[in-house]
C-alpha positions, 0 to 999 in steps of 0.5 A, spaced: 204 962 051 208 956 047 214 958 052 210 958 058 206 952 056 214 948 054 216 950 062 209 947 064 210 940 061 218 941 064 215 941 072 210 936 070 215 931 067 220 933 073 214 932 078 212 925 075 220 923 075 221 925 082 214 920 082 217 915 079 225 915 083 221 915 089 217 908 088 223 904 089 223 907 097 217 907 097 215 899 096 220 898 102 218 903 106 211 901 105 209 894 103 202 895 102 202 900 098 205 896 093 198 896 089 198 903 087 205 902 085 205 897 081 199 900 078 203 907 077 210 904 073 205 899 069 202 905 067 208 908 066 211 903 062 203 901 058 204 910 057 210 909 052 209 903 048 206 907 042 212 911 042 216 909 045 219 914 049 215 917 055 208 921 052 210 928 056 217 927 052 215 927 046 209 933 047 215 937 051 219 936 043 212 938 039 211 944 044 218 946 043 217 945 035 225 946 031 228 948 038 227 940 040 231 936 043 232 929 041 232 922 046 230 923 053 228 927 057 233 925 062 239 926 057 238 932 055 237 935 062 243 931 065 247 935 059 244 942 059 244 942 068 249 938 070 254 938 063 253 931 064 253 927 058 249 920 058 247 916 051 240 914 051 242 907 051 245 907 057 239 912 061 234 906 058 237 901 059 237 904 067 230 904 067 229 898 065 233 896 071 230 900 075 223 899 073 224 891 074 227 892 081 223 896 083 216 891 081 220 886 083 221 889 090 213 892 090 211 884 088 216 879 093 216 884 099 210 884 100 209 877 100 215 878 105 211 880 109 205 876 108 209 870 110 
């Protein structure tokens, strides 16, 4: 049951990964829509001050108990699927890139386009 409850938060986490990828186009391609993103990564963003890493990282790393990775999701799978090895350093200090571009662009296209 742990196994399946482990994959479970796996697919969520690389659903809600894919979520977060997919708010950069989006904010381009959608300009109204950039309400429901800037909701969405400041969510996202409020979600990991406790613990200062992502909340389903840190429940895939309690489900999985003494078989826990540590750092991030990302590295670890970056590691395991394509053999790829990233610092949690370099993968945080991307996100935070990404997430400031992407409220940056979801914030000023929009008033682009108002104008």
């Amino acid at each position: 049951m742990r196994k399946f409850a482990v994959q479970f938060v796996v697919v969520i986490h690389t659903l809600f990964f894919l979520a977060i990828l997919a708010c950069l186009p989006i904010a381009f391609i959608y300009p109204h829509l950039h309400k429901a993103i800037l909701w969405f990564i400041g969510i996202v963003l409020v979600s990991q001050i406790p613990y200062r890493t992502c909340v389903l990282t840190r429940i895939e790393q309690a489900l999985r108990g003494n078989h826990s990775y540590h750092g991030t999701f990302l590295s670890h799978y970056l590691e395991r699927l394509f053999d790829v090895e990233v610092s949690d350093r370099i993968i945080n200090i991307f996100t935070a890139i990404y997430f400031v571009t992407t409220i940056l662009i979801a914030i000023f296209y929009r008033l682009h386009q108002a104008f």
